[in-house]
Structures are given as structure tokens and as C-alpha cells.
FIFI-485189 format. One record per residue (C-alpha): residue in three letters; x, y negated, z. Coordinates in pm, whole numbers, padded with zeros to 5 digits, always signed. Layout:
<pts>
ALAXYZ/...
</pts>
This chain:
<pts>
UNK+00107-01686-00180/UNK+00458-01602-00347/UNK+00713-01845-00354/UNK+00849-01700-00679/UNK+01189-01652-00733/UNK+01243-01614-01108/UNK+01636-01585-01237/UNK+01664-01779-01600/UNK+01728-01561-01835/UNK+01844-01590-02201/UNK+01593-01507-02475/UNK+01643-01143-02578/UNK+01811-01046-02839/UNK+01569-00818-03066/UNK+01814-00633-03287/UNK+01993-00547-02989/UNK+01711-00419-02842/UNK+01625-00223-03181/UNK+01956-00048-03190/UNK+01880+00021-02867/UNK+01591+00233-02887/UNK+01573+00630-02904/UNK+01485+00771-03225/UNK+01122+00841-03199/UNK+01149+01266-03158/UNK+00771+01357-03262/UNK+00453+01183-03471/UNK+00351+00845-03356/UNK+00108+00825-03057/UNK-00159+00658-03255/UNK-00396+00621-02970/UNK-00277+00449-02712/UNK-00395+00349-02335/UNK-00380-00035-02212/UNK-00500+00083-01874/UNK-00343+00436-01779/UNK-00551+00752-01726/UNK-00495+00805-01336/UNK-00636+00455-01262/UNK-00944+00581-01481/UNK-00972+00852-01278/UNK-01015+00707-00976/UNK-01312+00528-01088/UNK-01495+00850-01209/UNK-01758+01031-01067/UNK-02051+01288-01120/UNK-02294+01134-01451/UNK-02628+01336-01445/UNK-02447+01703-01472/UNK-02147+01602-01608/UNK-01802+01531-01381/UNK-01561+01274-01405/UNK-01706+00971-01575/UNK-01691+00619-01607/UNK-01955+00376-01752/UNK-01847+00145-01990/UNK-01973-00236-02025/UNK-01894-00422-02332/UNK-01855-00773-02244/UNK-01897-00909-02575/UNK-02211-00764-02710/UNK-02357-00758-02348/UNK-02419-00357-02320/UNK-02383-00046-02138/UNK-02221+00191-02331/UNK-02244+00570-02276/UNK-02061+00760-01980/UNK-01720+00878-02084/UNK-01392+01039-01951/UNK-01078+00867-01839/UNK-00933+00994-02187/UNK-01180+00805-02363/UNK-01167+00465-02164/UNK-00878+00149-02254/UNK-00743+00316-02587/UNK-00663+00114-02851/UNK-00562+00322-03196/UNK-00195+00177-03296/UNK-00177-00081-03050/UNK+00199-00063-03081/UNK+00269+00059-03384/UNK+00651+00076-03366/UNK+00832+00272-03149/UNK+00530+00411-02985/UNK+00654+00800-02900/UNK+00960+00616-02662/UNK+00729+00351-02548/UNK+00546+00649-02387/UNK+00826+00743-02236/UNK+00864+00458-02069/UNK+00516+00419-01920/UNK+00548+00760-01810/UNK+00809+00681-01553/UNK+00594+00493-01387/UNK+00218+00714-01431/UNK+00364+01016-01274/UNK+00369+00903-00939/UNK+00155+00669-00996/UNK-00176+00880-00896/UNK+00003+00986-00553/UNK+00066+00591-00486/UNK-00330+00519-00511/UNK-00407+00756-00303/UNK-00082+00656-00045/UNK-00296+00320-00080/UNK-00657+00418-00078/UNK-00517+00627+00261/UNK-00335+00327+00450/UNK-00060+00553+00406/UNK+00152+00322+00129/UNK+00380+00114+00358/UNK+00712+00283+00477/UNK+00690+00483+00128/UNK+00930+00292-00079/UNK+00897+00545-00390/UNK+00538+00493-00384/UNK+00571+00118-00308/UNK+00781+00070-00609/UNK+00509+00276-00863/UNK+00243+00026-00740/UNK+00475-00245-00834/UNK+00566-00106-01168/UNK+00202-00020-01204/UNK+00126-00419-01215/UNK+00403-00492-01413/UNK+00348-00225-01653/UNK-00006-00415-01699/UNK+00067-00715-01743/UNK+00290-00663-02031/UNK+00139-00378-02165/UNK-00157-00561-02247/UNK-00388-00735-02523/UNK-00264-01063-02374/UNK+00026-01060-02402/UNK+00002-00874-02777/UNK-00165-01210-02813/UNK+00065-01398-02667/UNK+00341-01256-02864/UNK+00166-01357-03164/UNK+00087-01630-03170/UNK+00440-01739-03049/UNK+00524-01582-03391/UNK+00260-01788-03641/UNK+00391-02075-03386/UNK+00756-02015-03538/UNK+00671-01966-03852/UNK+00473-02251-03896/UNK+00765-02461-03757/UNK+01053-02302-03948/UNK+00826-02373-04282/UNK+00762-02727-04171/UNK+01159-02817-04086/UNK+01246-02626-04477/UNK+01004-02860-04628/UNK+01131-03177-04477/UNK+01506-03095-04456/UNK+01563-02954-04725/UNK+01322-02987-05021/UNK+01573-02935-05256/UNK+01667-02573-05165/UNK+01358-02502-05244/UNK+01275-02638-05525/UNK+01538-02519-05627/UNK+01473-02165-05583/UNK+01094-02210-05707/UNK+01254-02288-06036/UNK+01479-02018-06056/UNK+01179-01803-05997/UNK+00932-01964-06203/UNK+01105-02154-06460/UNK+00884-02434-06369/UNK+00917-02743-06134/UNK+00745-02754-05786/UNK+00481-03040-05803/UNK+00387-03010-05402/UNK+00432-02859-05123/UNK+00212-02589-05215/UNK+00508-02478-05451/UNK+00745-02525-05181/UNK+00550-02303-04977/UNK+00537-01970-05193/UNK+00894-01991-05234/UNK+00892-01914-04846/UNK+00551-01718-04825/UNK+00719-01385-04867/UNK+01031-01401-04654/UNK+00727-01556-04369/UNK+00509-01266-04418/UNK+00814-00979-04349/UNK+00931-01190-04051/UNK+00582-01216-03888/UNK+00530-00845-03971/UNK+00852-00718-03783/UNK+00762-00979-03515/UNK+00408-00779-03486/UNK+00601-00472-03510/UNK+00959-00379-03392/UNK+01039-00685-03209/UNK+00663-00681-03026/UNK+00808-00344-02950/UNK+01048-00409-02760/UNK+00972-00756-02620/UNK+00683-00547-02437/UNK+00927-00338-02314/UNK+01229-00574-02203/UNK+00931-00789-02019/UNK+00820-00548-01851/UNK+01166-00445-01709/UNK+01174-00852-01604/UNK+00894-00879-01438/UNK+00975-00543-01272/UNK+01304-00674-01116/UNK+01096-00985-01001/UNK+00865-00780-00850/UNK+01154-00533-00607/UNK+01180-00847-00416/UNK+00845-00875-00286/UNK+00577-00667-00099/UNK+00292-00470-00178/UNK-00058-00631-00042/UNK-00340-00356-00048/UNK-00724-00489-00020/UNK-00996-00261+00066/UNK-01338-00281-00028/UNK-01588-00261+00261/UNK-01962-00238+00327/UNK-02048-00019+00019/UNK-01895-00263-00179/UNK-01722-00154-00522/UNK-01513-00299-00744/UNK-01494-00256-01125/UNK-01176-00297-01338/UNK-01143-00423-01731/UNK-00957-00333-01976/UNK-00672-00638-01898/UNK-00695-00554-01498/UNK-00351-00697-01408/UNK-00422-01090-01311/UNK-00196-01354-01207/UNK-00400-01636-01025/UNK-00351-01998-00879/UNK-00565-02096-00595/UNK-00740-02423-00494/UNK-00551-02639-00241/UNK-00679-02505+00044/UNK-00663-02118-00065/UNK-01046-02078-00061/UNK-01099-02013-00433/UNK-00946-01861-00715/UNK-00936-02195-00985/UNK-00720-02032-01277/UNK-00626-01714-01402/UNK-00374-01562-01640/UNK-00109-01838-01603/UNK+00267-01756-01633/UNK+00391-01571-01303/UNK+00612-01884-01218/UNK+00325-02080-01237/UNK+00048-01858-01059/UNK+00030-01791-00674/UNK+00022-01398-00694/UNK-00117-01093-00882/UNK-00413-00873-00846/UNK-00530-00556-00993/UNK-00779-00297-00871/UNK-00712+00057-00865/UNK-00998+00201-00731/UNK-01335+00108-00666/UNK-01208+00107-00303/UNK-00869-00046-00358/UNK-00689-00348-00495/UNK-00331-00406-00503/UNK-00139-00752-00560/UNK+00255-00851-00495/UNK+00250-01020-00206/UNK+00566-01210+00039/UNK+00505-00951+00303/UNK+00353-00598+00328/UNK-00071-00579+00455/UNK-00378-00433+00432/UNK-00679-00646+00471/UNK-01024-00541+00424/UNK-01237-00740+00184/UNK-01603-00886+00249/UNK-01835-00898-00035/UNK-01774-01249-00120/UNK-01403-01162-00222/UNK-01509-00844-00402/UNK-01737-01048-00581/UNK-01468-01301-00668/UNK-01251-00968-00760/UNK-01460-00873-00997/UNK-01591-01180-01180/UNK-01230-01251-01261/UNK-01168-00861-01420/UNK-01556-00966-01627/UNK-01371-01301-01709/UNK-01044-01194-01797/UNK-01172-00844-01991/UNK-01079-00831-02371/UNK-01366-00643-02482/UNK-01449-00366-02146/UNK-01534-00373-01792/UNK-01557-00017-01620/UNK-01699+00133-01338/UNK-01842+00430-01131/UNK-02136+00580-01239/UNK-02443+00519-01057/UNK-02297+00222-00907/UNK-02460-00131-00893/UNK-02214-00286-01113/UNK-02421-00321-01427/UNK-02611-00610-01338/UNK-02330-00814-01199/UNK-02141-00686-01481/UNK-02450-00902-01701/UNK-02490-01163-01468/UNK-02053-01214-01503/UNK-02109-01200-01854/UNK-02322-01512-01887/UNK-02120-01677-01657/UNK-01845-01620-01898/UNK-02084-01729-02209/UNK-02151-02042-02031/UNK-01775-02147-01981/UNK-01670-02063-02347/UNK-01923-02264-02461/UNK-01829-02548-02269/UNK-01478-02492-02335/
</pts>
């Protein structure tokens, strides 16, 4: 487990960040990966006659889809829709090596490497940001302060706006409905820069965070055993928190200063996590198991995996699982 060490930080300072940025040199990238190509890659395999696939499973509708190339797997179309050409950039200094580290990994060869140690790192940090949770996270944080400032206007001072609403209407505001619209528009271009520039580079300043917490710790590399495989979903980077006596995994997707460590698979041979000190261990099939029901339970819409593999029917069997426990919830 990781005794986290996690410097406070003040919140960031968007506009900074804004002026910050590059001016975006080309066309928006309009579709965009969650989970980069050369993790894809290493999951693909011969289909039939065709090279270099990987099967699809959507875990909401409960189907296989159709074989497809890395290219084709973990894109969302406008996923950040600001700043997306330099965002790119970005990601990219930590994909090019990052095929080269999987393999350093898959290889026992990682440890002593610390260029390649570092990518791997990156690589998990790089997924947890850049990811539908934390788009979701990010937003609702934004409704959350919306909701708030709107609330503390129309308590602590009513008479501003009423104020304006009658300068704009002519009229007097009989509730708070009227008190409301006077707000509704300056609301609705805050939340939309908060969904757009300032997501933008919140993604990006986390990620740098989480990437400095991450230098001080190890790499842990887990390989899968017996014919075993693991799958990986389209949110593959998981922070978890263990029962008392380490034998099961009771929560995932907590806050890192809250969680015991962080997983993600990288091959269907190979998982990575941050760990206190550098090893390789070599999973049994329980653990894979438990390796891949959390990627089916943590998956925003996709699971992945080779094809031809066995995966399918855990991949349904996961599924209810996860059925089960929203319904419950």
C-alpha cells in the first residue's frame, strides 16, 4: 500500500492557466483517445484474416461489438473541446515512449530504466485525469457552484436582483423564479467555460499533480499467468482501497489520498500500479479475475480485449454483477 504523501496545494488559477496555453497551430482534433493507441495495440491480435484487432464489449447494452483497430477503440468525438491541438501535445510526451515501456515491462526488463519507469508513471497519471471521470467530476463540481452561488444571490442579496429584473423587464419580480432569470444567463456562460477552457486546463494542471506525486514512488508490474488474460475499459486507470486485512479490493475510484494504490493493465499479460517499492509479482487467476471485474465495474461504456480470447463471457457475467449493484445502490 502507499502511504501517500500529497503537498497542499492552492486551487489553480484558470485564467492563468488560459494565458498560459499555446495558440492552438492547426484544426481541432475532434476525435480524441481516452485510452492511447499503443496500449490498444498491445491487446490486438489476428481476427479471422484480418491483423491487429480488438473486440469490443459494450457494458451497457450487454454486447459484443465488431472487431476493430486500435484507431477505432476509446475515442470520444470532442471530448475536450478547447484547446484540444496543445492538449495533444501534451499526451504525446508521454505516448512516445510509452510503447517501449510496455514492452520494458511485459520483458521484466522495466526496473533500472528510469526513462521508461517515469512513462509508466505518466502513463497512469495521464489516465486518470484524462478520463470520463474525471470530465464528470469536473462537472458536476461546476452545477455544484453554480447552484450555490445562485442560492447565496437569492438570500443575500434579493434586492440586487430585483433590482436588475426590473431594469430589464420593467416589471417587479414576484418569486424567486424572477430572481433566477436575472442570473440564468451569466450561469449558463460560466458553466459553459467551466465545460470548456477551464476543463481544459484543469485536466491538464491535474495531471502534472498527480505526476509529481507519482516521481516519488515505484513502479509495481503484475503478470498474468496460467493462460490467464486480462481485459482493459475504456476508464483503465483505478485507484483502490482494500479490506483490513489486504485480501479484497472493497472500493474503487476514491481520491488518491484516500485510496491504497493504483492499477491499470497494459497488456493482456501486464498490469502496472504505483507502488512504495519496485516488484514484479506474478498473478493467479483469482487476482486476474479481481483485475478485471473492477475494469467491467469501473468502464464508462467499453471493456476490450484480444480476439479469440475467453473474455466475453466474464465480460457478461461482470456485467450483471454490475446490474445487480446499481440496482441496489
Amino acid at each position: 500500500m502507499c502511504p501517500w504523501n500529497i503537498p497542499h496545494e492552492p486551487p489553480p488559477d484558470y485564467e492563468a492557466l488560459l494565458k498560459a496555453l499555446p495558440a492552438e497551430a492547426s484544426d481541432p482534433v475532434l476525435k480524441q483517445h481516452v485510452v492511447t493507441k499503443a496500449i490498444f495495440r498491445q491487446f490486438a491480435a489476428m481476427a479471422g484474416k484480418y491483423v491487429n484487432l480488438v473486440v469490443p464489449y459494450d457494458v451497457l447494452e450487454g454486447r459484443e461489438e465488431k472487431a476493430t483497430g486500435p484507431k477505432g477503440c476509446g475515442v470520444e468525438t470532442g471530448f475536450i473541446p478547447y484547446g484540444s491541438v496543445s492538449a495533444e501535445s501534451v499526451w504525446k510526451t508521454v505516448e512516445d515512449n510509452l510503447t517501449e515501456a510496455i514492452n520494458a515491462a511485459r520483458q521484466d526488463r522495466l526496473h533500472g530504466n528510469p526513462v521508461l519507469e517515469q512513462t509508466l508513471k505518466d502513463c497512469i497519471a495521464l489516465h486518470m485525469t484524462r478520463s470520463y471521470r474525471y470530465m464528470t467530476i469536473h462537472a458536476g463540481a461546476a452545477a455544484r457552484a453554480a447552484e450555490s452561488l445562485l442560492g447565496n444571490m437569492m438570500v443575500n442579496h434579493p434586492g440586487l436582483l430585483e433590482a436588475e429584473f426590473h431594469r430589464r423587464t420593467g416589471l417587479y419580480a414576484t418569486g424567486p423564479e424572477g430572481l433566477a432569470y436575472v442570473l440564468a444567463r451569466p450561469l449558463e456562460d460560466w458553466y459553459e467555460r467551466m465545460r470548456g477552457p477551464y476543463a481544459r486546463v484543469s485536466i491538464e494542471s491535474t495531471f502534472g499533480r498527480i505526476r509529481e506525486i507519482f516521481r516519488q514512488y515505484e513502479i509495481e508490474v503484475g503478470h498474468a499467468t496460467g493462460g490467464s488474460e486480462l481485459l482493459i475499459s475504456d476508464s483503465p486507470a483505478i485507484s483502490y482501497q482494500l479490506s483490513s486485512d489486504n485480501s479484497t479490493v472493497e472500493a474503487i475510484n476514491l481520491a488518491i489520498g484516500d485510496s491504497n494504490g493504483t492499477l491499470m493493465p497494459v497488456a493482456p499479460d501486464c498490469i502496472v500500479g504505483i507502488s512504495p517499492a519496485a516488484r514484479v509479482s506474478h498473478l493467479s487467476r483469482a487476482q486476474i479475475d479481481t483485475f478485471n471485474h473492477i475494469q467491467v465495474l469501473s468502464a464508462a461504456r467499453y471493456v476490450y480485449y484480444r480476439p479469440e480470447s475467453d473474455l466475453r463471457a466474464f465480460a457478461e457475467v461482470a456485467r450483471a454483477a454490475r446490474e445487480g449493484q446499481s440496482a441496489s445502490a
